[in-house]
N, C-alpha and C positions, 0 to 999 in steps of 0.2 A: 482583535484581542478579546479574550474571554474571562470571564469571571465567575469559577465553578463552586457553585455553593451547597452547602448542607448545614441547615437549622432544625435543632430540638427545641419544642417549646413542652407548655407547662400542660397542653389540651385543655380542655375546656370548653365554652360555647364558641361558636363560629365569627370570627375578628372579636373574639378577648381574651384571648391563648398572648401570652409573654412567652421569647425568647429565651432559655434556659441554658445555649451552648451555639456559635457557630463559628463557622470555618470557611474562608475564599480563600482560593486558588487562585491568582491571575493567571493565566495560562494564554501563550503567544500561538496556540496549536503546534508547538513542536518541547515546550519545556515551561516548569513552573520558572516564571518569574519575580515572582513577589505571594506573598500570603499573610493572613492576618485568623489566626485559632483563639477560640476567647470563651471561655463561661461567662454568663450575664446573667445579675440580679433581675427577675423578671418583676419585683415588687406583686406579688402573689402569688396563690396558694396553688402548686401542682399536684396531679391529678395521681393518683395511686398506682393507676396502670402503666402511668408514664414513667413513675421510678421503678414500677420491678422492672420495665423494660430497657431505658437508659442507665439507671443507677443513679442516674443523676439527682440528689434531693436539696431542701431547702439551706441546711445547717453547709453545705459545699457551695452555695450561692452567698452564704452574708456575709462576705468580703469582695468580692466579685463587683465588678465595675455594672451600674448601670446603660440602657442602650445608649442615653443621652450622651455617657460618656466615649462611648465605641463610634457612636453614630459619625463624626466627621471620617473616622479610620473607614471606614464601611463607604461613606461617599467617595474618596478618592481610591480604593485601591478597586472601585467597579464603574468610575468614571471614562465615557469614551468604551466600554465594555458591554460584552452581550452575555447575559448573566445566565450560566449555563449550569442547570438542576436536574436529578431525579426524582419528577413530579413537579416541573418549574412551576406550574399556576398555582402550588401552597407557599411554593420558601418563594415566593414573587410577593404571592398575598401578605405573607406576615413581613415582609421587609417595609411593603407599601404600607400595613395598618401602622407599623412603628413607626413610623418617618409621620403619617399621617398623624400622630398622640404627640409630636413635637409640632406640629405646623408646617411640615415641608414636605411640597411634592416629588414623593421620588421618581423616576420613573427611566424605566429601562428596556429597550430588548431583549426578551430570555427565548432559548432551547428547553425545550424539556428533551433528554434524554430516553425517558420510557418513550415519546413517539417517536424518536428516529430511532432506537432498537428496535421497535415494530415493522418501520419500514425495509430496515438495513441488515437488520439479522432477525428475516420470518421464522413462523414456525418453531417458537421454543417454547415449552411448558409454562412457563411467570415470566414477567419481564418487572418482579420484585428486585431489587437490586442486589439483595443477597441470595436470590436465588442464579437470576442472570451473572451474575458473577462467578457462581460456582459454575454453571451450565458452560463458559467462557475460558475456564481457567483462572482468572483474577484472584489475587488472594486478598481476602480481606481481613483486618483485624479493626477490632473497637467496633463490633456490628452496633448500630445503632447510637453510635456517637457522633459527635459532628464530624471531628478530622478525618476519624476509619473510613468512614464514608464518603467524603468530602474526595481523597484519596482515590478509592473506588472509582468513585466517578471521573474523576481525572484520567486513569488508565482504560475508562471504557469508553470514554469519549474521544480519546486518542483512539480508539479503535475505527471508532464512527465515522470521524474525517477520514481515514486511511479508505473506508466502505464506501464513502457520499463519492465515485468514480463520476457523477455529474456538476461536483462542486459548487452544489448548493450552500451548502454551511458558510463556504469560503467567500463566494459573494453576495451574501445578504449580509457576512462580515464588516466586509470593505468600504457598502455602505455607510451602514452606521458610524465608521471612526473617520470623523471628520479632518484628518490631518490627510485623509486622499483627497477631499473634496477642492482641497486646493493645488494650484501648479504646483509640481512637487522637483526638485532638481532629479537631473538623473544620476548625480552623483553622491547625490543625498540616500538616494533610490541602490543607488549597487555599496556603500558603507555599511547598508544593513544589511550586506548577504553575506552566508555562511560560506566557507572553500567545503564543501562539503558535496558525497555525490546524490543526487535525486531530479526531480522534476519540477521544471518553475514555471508560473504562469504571466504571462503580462496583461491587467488589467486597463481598460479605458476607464474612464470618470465614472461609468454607470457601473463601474466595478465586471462590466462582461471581460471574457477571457476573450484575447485578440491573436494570442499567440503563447504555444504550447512547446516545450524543449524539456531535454535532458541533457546531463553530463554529469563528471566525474568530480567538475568543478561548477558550482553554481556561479560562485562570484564571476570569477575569468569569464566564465561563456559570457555572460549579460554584459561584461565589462566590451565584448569584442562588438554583442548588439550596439551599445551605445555609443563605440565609437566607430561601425563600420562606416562610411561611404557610398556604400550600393542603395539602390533606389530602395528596396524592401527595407532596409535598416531606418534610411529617413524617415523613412512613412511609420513604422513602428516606435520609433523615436517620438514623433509627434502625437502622438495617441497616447501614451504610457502615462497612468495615471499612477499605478500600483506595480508591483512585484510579489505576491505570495511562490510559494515552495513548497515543497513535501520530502523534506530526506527517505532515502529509500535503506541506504547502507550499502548497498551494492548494484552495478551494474548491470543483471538481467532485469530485476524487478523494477528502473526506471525505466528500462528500454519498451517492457511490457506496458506498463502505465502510460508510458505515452504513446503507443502505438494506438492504444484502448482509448487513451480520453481525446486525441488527436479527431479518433469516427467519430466519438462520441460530441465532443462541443462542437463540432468544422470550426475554429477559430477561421478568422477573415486569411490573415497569413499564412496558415498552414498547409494551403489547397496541396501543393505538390504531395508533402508528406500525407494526406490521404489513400494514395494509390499502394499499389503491394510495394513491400521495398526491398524483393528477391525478385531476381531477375531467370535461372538456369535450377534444375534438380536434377536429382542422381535416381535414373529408373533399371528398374530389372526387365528381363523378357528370359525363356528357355530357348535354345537355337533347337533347328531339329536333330540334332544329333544330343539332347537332351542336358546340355552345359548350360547354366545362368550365367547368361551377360548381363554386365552395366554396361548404360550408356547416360551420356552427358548430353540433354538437351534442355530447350526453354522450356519456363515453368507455366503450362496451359487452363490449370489446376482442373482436367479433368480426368488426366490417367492419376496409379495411386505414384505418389513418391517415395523414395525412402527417405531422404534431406534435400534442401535448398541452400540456396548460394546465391549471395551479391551480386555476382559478376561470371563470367565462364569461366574468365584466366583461375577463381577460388576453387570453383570446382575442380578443375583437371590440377591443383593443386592438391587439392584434399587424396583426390583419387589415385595417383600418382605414389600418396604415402600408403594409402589403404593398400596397392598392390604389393607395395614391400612388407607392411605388416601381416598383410596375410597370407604371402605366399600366391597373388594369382596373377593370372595371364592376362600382360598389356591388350595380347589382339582382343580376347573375350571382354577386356574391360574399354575396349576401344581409344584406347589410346595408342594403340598402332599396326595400322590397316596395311595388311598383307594378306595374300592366298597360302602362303607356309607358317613358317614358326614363327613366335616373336622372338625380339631384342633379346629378351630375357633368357628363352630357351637354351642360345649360343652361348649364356655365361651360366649356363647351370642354375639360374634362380627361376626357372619355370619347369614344373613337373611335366609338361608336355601333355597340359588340356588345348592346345593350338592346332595340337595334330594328330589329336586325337588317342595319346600315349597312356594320359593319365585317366581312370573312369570318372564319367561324371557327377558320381554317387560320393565321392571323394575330396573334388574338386569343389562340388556343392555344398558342401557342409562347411565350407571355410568362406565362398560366398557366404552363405545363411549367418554364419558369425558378424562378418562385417555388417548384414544387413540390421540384425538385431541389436548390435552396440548402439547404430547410428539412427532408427527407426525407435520410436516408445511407443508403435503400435501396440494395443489389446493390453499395455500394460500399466499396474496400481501404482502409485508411487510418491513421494515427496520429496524437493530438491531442497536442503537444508544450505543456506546460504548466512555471511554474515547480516546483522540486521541495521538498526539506527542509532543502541546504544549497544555497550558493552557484552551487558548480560542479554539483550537482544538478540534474536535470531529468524529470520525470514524462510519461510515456508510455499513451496511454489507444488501446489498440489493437481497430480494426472491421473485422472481416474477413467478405465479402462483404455489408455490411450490417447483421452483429450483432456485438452488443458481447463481443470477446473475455474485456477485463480489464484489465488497468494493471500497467505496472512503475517502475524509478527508474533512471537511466543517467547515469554519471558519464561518460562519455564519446560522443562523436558515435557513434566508431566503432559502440557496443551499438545505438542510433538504427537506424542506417542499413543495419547486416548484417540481413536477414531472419530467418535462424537462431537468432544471439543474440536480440534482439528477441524473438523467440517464446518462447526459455528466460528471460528475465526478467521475463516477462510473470505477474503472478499471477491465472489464470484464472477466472473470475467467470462468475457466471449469467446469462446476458440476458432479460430480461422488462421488460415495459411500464412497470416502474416506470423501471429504467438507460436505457432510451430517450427517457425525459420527461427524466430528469434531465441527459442530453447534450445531446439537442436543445435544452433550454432555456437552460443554461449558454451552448451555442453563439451561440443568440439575442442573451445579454445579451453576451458576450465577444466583438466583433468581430476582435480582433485576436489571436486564436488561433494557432499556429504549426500548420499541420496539411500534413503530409505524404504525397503518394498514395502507395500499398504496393507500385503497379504500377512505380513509379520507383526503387524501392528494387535 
């Protein structure tokens, strides 16, 4: 649990700056759950620079609650909480100096937000938060107020988990909230999951991830862990300290994530799903009589491919359709081996590339179609997908061909600017496993929103 803060104070010399405005967020990393927004009487004088800048002045403070009065509201709704700022080590310092002018040690875990924009999205001009904001797409309003900001931070911190692909954030989390440190029921454990689709993690005690899934349904799936039977279930069963999540909103971009954080953690459990998890691809060659065949073999990954496949029986499934949408010839696509004509030829749905009737020049161009639909070689692009809320919307970005990574864009405008785009993007590894699981997805999802990058 987290607790995203922004405080205006009065400036002044260094620890005797008062509190002038602030704003928590409780935030569970997927939604506010509680918050507490407050002007406070700081009992002195603010500083000139700080009211042209806030607006905030004395005469909007002399009815305003002092902190003493706020200060229990402030201890529970960041209690059990890692107090999460942009610029944590000042709104840390003035929470600690105020708690400390009453006699009580505060003391908390905080993120600062400017470092993990540094680490997580390099490379950008300020990592001021109204600058990083605009750089981002984020809209901000009340710049320099507590909530505008406070706000701010909440939607770019949502960014940062989605970025931390090593889930860092998530288990130095886990730690600190002592309600994992104890045996936790497992029914206790799957009540608080969402039916929602994304990626969940199962923590041990020390909050490491043990074991890494997706599905469509979070709850169900964990419900099947906890009660399956099989030896891997038990053993999983027994370790499970925690449960965290990541809603995705749709099913390529959890498929992708956990293919990715799968290499990336090796949970103890997951060994299988480490390996590729396409088994057959669809390759070309020119015969000598200058026709392109496909053929249907295992995936080596050292010739090029055009797509991959689960299973064989998928393939000559897939391919089987391809020849009727495109009008080509079973024997050239090897699915039926004869010295004459094909099956097809006999019923009129083969132009007579088998026997050489139809030219190759001809015949070729309707291969090259099929190959281009089902290949995103050399090509720009964005697969616009639903997202985690509403106005939400998932972004799976292919530049020249290979799979960038994925981000989430509350707005067109992020879509559509190039730049942004790119800083919202959480960059990801491309290997033959992201490629199967695009291409495939693609296969089954006709109705994909996808946008050329050259248009942008």
């Amino acid at each position: 649990m987290y607790a995203i803060v922004d405080i205006e104070t009065t400036g002044g010399k260094y620890n005797e700056e008062g509190i002038t405005e602030i704003a928590i967020y409780k935030f569970d990393g997927h939604q506010v759950v509680d918050q507490f927004i407050s002007l406070v009487n700081p009992e002195r004088e603010i500083q000139p620079f700080v009211v042209n800048l806030t607006g905030i002045n004395s005469n909007m403070l002399k009815n305003a609650p002092k902190f003493y009065e706020v200060a229990k509201r402030i201890i529970e709704i960041t209690e059990d909480c890692v107090i999460v700022a942009h610029n944590a080590e000042f709104d840390y310092r003035i929470l600690r100096t105020e708690f400390k002018r009453l006699g009580f040690p505060y003391k908390r875990k905080t993120l600062c937000t400017v470092s993990l924009s540094k680490t997580l999205i390099p490379d950008q001009n300020s990592y001021s938060l109204g600058k990083l904001a605009r750089a981002l797409g984020i809209p901000v309003s009340d710049r320099h107020r507590a909530n505008g900001d406070a706000i701010a931070t909440v939607k770019l911190f949502k960014m940062l988990l989605a970025k931390d692909i090593k889930k860092v954030i998530v288990q130095d989390a886990i730690v600190v909230e002592p309600t994992f440190k104890m045996e936790p029921s497992l029914k206790q454990i799957l009540n608080s999951l969402p039916n929602i689709t994304g990626v969940y993690y199962i923590h041990n005690e020390k909050g490491e991830i043990i074991y890494i899934g997706k599905s469509k349904n979070i709850k169900n799936r964990l419900s099947q862990h906890f009660t399956s039977t099989n030896s891997k279930s038990k053993k999983i069963q027994l370790q499970t300290a925690a449960v965290t999540y990541e809603a995705t909103g749709n099913e390529l971009v959890a498929l992708l994530k956990e293919s990715e954080e799968i290499k990336r953690n090796k949970p103890i459990f997951n060994r299988a799903l480490r390996r590729n998890i396409f088994t057959h691809a669809l390759y070309s060659f020119q015969d000598e009589n200058g026709y392109i065949n496909l053929k249907i073999d295992k995936a080596d990954g050292k010739k090029i491919v055009i797509t991959t496949f689960s299973t064989r029986n998928s393939a000559k499934q897939f391919l089987f359709k391809a020849v009727k949408e495109f009008n080509l010839c079973q024997k050239l696509s090897g699915l039926y081996p004869t010295k004459g004509s094909c099956f097809n030829y006999n019923l009129k749905q083969c132009e007579g590339a088998c026997i050489k009737e139809e030219k190759p020049i001809y015949y070729n161009s309707r291969v090259t179609k099929l190959i281009e639909k089902n290949s995103y070689k050399n090509v720009n692009m964005a697969i616009v997908d639903r997202g985690r809320d509403i106005d939400e919307r998932s972004v799976i970005l292919i530049k020249n061909g290979v799979f960038a990574g994925f981000g989430y864009a509350d707005l067109n405008y992020q879509i559509t600017n190039r730049k942004v785009l790119e800083s919202i993007i959480t960059p990801m590894e491309n290997n033959r496993d992201t490629q199967h699981i695009i291409q495939s997805y693609l296969r089954r999802n006709k109705n994909l929103k996808i946008i050329p990058i050259n248009n942008l």
